[in-house]
N, C-alpha and C positions, 0 to 999 in steps of 0.2 A: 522785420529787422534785417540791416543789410548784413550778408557775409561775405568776408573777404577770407582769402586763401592765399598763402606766400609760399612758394616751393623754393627753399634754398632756408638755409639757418647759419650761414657764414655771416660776413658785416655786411650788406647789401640788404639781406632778410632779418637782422636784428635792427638795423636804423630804420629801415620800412615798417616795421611792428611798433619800435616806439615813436614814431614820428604821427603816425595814425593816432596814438593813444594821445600825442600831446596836441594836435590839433585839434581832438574835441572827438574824434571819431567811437561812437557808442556802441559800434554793430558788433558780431561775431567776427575774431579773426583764429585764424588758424594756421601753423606755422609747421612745414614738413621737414624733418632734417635726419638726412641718411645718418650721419654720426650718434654716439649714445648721449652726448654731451648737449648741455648748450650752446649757443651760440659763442665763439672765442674771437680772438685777436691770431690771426694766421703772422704776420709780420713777428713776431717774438718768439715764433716757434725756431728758425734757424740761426736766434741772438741770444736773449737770455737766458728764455728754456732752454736749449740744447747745451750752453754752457750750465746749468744748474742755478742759476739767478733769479729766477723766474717760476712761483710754484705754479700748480694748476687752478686753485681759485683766483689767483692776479690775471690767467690769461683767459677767462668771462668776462664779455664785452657787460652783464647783468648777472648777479646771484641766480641759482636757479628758482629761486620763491620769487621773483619779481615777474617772474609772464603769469604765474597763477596770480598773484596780488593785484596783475594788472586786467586780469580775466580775458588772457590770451591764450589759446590749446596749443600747446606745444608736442608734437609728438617727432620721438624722438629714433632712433634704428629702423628710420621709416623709408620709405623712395617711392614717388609716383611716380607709377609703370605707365599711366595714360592720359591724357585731357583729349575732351571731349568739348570743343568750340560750341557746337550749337545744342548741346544740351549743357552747358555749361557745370560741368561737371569731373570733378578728376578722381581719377580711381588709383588705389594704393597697392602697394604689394603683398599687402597681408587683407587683400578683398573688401577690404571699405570704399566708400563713395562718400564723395565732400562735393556737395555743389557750393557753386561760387556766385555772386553778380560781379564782382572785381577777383580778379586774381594777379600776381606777380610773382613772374618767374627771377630768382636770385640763383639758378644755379649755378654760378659761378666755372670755372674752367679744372681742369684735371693736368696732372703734369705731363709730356711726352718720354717713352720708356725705351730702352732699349730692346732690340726686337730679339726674340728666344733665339734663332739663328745665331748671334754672335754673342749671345750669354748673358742678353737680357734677364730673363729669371732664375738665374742660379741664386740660393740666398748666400745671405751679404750684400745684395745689389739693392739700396735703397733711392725713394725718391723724397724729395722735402716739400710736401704740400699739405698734409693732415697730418692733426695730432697722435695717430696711430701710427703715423708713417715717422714722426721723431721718435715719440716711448719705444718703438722697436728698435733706431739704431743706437738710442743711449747708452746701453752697457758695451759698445762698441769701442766707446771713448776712454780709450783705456793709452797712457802716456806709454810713448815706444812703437805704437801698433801704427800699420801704414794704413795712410788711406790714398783711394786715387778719387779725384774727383773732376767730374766727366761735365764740362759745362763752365765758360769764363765768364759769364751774366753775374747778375749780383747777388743770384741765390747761392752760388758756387762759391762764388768768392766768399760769402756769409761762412759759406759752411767749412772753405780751407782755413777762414781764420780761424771760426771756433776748434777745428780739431790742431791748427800748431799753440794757439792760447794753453789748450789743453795737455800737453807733449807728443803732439801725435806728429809722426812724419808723413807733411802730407803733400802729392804730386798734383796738382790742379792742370789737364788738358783740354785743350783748345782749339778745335778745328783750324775756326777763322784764324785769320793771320794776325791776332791779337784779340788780348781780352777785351770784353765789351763793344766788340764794334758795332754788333747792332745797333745799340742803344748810346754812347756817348763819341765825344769826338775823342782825338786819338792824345790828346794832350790828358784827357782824364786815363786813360788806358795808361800813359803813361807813370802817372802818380800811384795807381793802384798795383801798377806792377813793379814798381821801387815799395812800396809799403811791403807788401807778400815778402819780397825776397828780403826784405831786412828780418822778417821777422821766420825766415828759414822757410818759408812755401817754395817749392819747385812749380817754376810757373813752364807748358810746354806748349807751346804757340803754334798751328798753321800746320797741326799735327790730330790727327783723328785715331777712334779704337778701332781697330781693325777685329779683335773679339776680347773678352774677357773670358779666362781660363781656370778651367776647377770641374771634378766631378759632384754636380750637387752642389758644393759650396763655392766659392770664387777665391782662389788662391793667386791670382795674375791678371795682366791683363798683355795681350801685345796692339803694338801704336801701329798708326797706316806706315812709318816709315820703318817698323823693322824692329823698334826697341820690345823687350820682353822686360815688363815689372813684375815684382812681387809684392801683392799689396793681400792685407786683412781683411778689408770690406771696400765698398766703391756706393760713392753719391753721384747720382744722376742728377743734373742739372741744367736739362736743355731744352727749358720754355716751356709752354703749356698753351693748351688749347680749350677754347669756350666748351662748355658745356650745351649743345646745341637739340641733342637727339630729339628730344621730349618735346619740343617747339616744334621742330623739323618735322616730327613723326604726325602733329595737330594740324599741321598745314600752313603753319607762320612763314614769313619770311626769314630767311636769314642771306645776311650778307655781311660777314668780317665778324659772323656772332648772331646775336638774336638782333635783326633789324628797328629799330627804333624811331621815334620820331623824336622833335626838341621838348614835346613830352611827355618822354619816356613809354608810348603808346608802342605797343607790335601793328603789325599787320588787320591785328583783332582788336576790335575797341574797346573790348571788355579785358583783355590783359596785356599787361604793362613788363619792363623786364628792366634790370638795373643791376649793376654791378660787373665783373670780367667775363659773365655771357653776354653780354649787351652791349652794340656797339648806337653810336650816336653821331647825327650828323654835325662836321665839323667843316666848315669851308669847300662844302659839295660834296665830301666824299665820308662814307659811315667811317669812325673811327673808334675803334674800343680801346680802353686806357686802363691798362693793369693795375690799379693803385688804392690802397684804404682813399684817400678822399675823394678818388671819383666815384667807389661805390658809397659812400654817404653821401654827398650831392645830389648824386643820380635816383638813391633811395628816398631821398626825401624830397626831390621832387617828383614821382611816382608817387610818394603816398599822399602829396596834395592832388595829384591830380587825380587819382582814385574818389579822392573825394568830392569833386565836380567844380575844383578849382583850374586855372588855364594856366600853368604856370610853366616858364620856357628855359630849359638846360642851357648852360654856357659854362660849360665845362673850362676849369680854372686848376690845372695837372700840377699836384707836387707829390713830390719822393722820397723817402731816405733809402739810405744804409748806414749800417754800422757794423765797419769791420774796424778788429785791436782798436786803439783810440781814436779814431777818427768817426767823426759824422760826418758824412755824406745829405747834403740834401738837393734838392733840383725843385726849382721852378718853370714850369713851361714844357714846350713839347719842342725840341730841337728839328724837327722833319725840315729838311728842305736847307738846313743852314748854308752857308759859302763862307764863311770865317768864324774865327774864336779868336776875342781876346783876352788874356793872361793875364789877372788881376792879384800882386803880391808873389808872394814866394815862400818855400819851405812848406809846415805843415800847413801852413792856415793860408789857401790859394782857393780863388774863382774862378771858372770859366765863365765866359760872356759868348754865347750863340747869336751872329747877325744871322740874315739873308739881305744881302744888300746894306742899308742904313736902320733894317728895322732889327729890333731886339726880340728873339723868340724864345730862350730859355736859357737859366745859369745852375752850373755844377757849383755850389759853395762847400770845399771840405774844411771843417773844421772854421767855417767862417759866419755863423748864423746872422751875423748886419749884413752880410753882401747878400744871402741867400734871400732877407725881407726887404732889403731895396730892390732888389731886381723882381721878385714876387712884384711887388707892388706895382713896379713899371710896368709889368707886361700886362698885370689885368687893367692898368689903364692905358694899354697900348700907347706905350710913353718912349721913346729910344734915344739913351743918351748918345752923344758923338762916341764913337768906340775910343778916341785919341783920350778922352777925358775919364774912362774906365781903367782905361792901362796904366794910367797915371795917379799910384799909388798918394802923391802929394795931394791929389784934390780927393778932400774927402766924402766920404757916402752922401752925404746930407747934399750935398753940392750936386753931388751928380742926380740925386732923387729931385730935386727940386728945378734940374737941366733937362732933363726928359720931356 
């Protein structure tokens, strides 16, 4: 009987476990996950849950009796210390040995922290990537209490809205010289930083920590430019980094992540790696894509091909957010754009990302028909005239059918 082994229990390693089970796959599988919990939904940790909307049986991607009903071993405050390629074999931290013929790494990415020098770990200084990392700052959210929160990306921002939602007075900083520049053009940076401040976020731009301040606990923080706050607790919120060692340490490749192929193969032919450790090649170059649906994609083509199916990743990138009433969603991967056109006005506006004549990705807030037309167009690499996007008179259907 064949066994398979999956290191990672996030959504990469719970859509790889049931995707196995629903294509027929009869063998041993085995499922490692450093958390006590099972497999959840990380996205609702810094929206619902942290506002209290959200309990903990809703954020199970499965009940816990469905991997035993499905006669999958789930074990759980576990972490594999080592793989072992050519005896195909991985060893655990509490001394067991799980041999494999397929394995797939899901370990997913860890967030980046501030370093103890300028007051990285004094408590109060939280980060939002696991479920232990919100249940510790929830009794924090206390209406009146300041927060600073260190990171303008859209985990930051998730989490300035929930604590002004909340009553918390909260200071949102930002090195770059605006929020979100990594990730959107500067017309969406624009609308999220009129949102925040309407709804009383101090947004502080192009402005870095220089340390956070407190004996033991973090009572302040001072800015690169001189200002001194007085804050309660502080959210860190500046990106994350793949999950690499455990591949790295086996001898795999990595480049921009766990190296991959179109499918989803490492270096080693016998293990596969899926989700925001794993990067995939995109247009010549490995590209790893932060998002629940490219680790369900990517996992579930991994577990066809685990099975001795050939089947080839075309990675199809969308997004949300959800800050105060806005959705936020994105189709596409913006890299490379030279324009943005401006489709509508007020709350309910799209961005449209060219490079030249082609369409590469669209910000839809609060606009979910602009956000499935332009979805659509892109995965049929379809590009409307930009004149006929900006041109709120012609409607979707026109332009979906103009591409």
């Amino acid at each position: 009987m064949a066994r398979f082994v999956i290191i990672g229990a996030g959504q990469a390693g719970a859509t790889l476990v049931e995707t196995l089970r629903k294509r027929g796959f009869d063998g041993e599988i085995t499922m490692i996950g450093e958390e006590p919990v099972p497999p959840y939904q990380r996205p609702p940790l810094s929206k619902g849950y942290l506002l209290g909307d959200m309990d903990l049986e809703r954020l199970f991607l499965r009940p816990a009796a469905w991997y035993a009903d499905h006669n999958v071993t789930l074990h759980t405050s576990v972490r594999a210390s080592k793989i072992d390629p050519k005896a195909q074999m991985v060893m655990l931290n509490n001394g067991k040995t799980l041999r494999y013929d397929k394995l797939a790494l899901a370990t997913g990415a860890e967030p980046h922290r501030l370093p103890a020098r300028i007051g990285g770990e004094l408590a109060g200084v939280y980060s939002v990537r696991s479920l232990a990392d919100v249940d510790a700052m929830k009794s924090e959210f206390t209406p009146g209490r300041r927060v600073l929160v260190i990171g303008g990306g859209y985990i930051g921002l998730e989490a300035a809205a929930v604590a002004a939602k909340l009553g918390l007075k909260a200071t949102l900083v930002e090195m770059a010289d605006r929020i979100l520049q990594r990730v959107a053009a500067r017309e969406t940076s624009d609308y999220f930083r009129q949102l925040h401040g309407g709804h009383g976020v101090e947004l502080v731009e192009g402005v870095g920590v220089d340390a956070l301040l407190g004996e033991g606990q973090i009572t302040g923080a001072r800015l690169t430019d001189g200002r001194e706050l007085a804050v309660d607790f502080a959210i860190v919120g500046v990106g994350v980094a793949p999950r690499t060692a455990l591949a790295e340490a086996a001898g795999l490749e990595i480049e921009n992540g766990i190296k991959t192929d179109a499918m989803a193969r490492t270096s080693d032919s016998h293990i596969y790696a899926a989700g925001d450790c794993a990067s995939t090649p995109v247009s010549g170059a490995q590209v790893r894509i932060e998002s629940v649906g490219n680790a369900i994609d990517q996992a579930q083509i991994a577990a066809a091909n685990m099975m001795g199916e050939a089947e080839a990743y075309t990675p199809k990138p969308w997004f949300w957010s959800d800050q105060f009433d806005v959705k936020l969603q994105i189709a596409g991967l913006n890299t490379g754009y030279d324009s943005v056109v401006v489709r509508g006005e007020g709350a309910s506006v799209s961005h449209w990302y060219y490079k030249g004549n082609t369409l590469l990705a669209v910000d839809a807030m609060n606009d979910p028909r602009a956000y499935m037309v332009g979805k659509r167009l892109i995965e049929a690499g379809k590009s409307p005239a930009a004149e006929m996007v900006a041109d709120t008179s012609v409607d979707l259907k026109a332009i979906m059918a103009s591409g």
